[in-house]
Each structure stands twice: as C-alpha cells, then as structure tokens.
DRENKOL-203479 format. One record per residue (C-alpha): x, y, z. Coordinates in steps of 0.001 Angstrom, whole numbers, plus 500000, padded with zeros to 6 digits. Layout:
BEGIN
+--------+--------+--------+
|      X |      Y |      Z |
+--------+--------+--------+
|      X |      Y |      Z |
...
+--------+--------+--------+
This chain:
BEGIN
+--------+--------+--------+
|      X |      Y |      Z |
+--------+--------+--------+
| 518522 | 495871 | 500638 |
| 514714 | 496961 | 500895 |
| 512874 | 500000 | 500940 |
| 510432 | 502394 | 500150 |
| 510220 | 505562 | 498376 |
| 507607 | 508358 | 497364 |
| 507968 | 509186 | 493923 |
| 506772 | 511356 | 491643 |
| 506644 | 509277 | 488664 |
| 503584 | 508394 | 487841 |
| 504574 | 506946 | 484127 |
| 506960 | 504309 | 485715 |
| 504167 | 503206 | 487814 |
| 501841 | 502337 | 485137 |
| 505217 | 501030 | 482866 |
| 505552 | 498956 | 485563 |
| 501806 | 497551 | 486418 |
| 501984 | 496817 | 482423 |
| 505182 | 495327 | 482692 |
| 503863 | 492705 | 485111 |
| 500108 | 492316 | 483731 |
| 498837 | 493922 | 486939 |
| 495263 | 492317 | 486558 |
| 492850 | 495258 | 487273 |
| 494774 | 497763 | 484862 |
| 491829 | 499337 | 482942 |
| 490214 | 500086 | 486277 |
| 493779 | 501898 | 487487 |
| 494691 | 503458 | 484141 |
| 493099 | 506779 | 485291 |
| 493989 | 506847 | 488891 |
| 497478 | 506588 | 488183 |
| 498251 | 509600 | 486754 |
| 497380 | 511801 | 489846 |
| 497789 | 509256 | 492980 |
| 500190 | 510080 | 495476 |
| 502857 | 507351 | 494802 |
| 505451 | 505219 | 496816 |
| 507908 | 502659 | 495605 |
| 508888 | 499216 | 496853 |
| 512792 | 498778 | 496029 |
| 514738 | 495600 | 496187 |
| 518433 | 495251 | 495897 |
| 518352 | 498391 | 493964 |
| 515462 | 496669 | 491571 |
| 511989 | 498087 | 491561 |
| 509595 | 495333 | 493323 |
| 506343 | 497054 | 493414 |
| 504147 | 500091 | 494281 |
| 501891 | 501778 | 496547 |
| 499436 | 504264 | 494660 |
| 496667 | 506577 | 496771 |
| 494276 | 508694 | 496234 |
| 492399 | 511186 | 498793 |
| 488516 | 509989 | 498547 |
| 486652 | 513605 | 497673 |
| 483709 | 513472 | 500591 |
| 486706 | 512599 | 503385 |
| 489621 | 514511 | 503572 |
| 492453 | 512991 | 505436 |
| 490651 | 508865 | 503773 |
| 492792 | 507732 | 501100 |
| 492255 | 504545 | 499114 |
| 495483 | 502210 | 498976 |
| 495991 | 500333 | 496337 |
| 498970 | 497960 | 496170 |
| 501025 | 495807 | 493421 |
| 504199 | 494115 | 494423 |
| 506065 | 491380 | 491149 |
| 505168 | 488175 | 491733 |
| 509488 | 487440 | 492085 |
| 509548 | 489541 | 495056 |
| 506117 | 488909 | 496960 |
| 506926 | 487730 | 500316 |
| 510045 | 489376 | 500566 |
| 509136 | 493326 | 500400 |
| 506631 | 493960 | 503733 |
| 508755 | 493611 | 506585 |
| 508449 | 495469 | 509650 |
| 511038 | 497856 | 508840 |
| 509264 | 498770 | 505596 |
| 505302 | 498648 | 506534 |
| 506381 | 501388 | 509405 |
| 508319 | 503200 | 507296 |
| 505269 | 503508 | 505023 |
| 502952 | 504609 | 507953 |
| 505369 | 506657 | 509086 |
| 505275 | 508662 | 505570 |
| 501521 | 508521 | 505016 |
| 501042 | 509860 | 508517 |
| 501999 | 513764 | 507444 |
| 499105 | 514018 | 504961 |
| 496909 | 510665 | 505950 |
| 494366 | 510031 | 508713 |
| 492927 | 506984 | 507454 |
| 494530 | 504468 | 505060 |
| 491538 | 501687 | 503363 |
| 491714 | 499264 | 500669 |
| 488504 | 498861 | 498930 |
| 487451 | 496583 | 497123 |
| 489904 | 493533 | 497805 |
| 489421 | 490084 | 498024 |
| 489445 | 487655 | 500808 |
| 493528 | 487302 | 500126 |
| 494359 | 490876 | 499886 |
| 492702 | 491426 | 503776 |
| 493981 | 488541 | 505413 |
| 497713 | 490459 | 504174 |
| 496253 | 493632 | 505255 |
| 495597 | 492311 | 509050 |
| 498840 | 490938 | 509212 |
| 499917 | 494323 | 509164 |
| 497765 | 495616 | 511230 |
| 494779 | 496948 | 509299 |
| 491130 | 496121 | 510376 |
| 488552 | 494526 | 508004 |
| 485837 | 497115 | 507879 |
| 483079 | 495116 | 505311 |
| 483741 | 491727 | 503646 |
| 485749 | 493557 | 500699 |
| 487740 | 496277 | 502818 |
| 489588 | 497143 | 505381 |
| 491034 | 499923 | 507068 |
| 494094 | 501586 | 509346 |
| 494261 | 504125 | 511341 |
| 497034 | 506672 | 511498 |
| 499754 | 507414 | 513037 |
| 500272 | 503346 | 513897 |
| 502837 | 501188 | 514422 |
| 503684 | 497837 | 513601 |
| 505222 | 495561 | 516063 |
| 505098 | 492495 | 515337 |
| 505920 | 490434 | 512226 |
| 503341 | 487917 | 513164 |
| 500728 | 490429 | 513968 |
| 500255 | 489350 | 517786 |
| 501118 | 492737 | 519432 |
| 499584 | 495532 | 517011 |
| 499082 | 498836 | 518569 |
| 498092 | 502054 | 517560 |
| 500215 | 505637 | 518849 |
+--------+--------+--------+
C-alpha cells in the first residue's frame, strides 16, 4: 500500500535525508526543522518526504522540496497520491513552486501537472487536480 501523511516530525525527516545521502543536505539542514512536512509511505516503510516552507514576501507561495529513496522512486507518485497531496496543501497553500531544480526534477514536476515558470522552477496552482497518469488531460478546479 501507498500513501501520504503530514507529520510533525521534523527529526525523522532529516534521519531520513541522512540515511539516504540526500545530496543537497547542508543547504536543507536549517529548513528542516520548521517546514511543514508530509510523508511518502510504502508497504508500511517510509519512502520519502515532502518538506515546505511559506516564502516570507508571499503568503499563501510555499517552496516544495522533495526526496523520495532511490528503492522506491517510480513507484510512490501515482495519481491517487499526487491528489491526495494537493488536496492537503490546498487548506493552507495557494501556490506550490520548486526552486531551484534541475532539468530532471521539472520534467517530473510537469508530469504532474506543474508549469515550468524559469529554466530552474516551476510552479502549481491550487486547488488542482490530477487526471491523468500520463499528463495529457491536466486541469485546474
């Protein structure tokens, strides 16, 4: 079974970035502590996180950041999941970005519906859906 979860607990999110050398960890270490915090679950095994942060000049922007072990990559953002997500982040959030990411990181992004905004971010508005698994019919609510 998959799913996602907010949690609170902000020490087994950085345990867990350690855990799997999360590459940008210095840059993270801080962010961490006070980031509003979701958890990817696997088969009752923890398979990644979702950390965000409300950016101080926007209220209602918060920067995503994402880290899902390589063993379960590819098997965590179904539909089910990525809507679920939205559907949480939609009570607090107006506009999800990810900023900076590489060239990798956005082409995921779109797939789930987000819009590149430069050529290192991108950008979703909420409340949205996900439809589609292969990203053909993505509409926003």
């Amino acid at each position: 079974m998959i799913d996602i979860t907010q949690t609170y607990n902000h020490e087994e999110l950085y345990n867990f970035l350690v855990e799997h050398d999360f590459p940008n960890l210095k840059d993270h270490e801080e962010i961490v502590c006070y980031a509003t915090t979701f958890k990817f679950i696997h088969d009752r095994r923890t398979a990644g996180f979702v950390w965000m942060y409300e950016l101080e000049d926007e209220p209602g922007r918060f920067n995503v950041h994402m880290f899902i072990a390589n063993q379960y990559q590819g098997k965590i953002l179904n539909r089910h999941i990525v809507n679920k997500f939205y559907w949480m982040t939609k009570e607090f959030a107006k506009v999800l970005e990810a900023d900076p990411i590489n060239e990798t990181l956005i082409k995921l992004y779109q797939r789930i519906g987000w819009k590149q905004k430069t050529d290192h971010s991108v950008e979703l508005t909420l409340p949205y859906i996900w439809r589609n698994n292969y990203g053909s019919r993505k509409k926003n609510i």
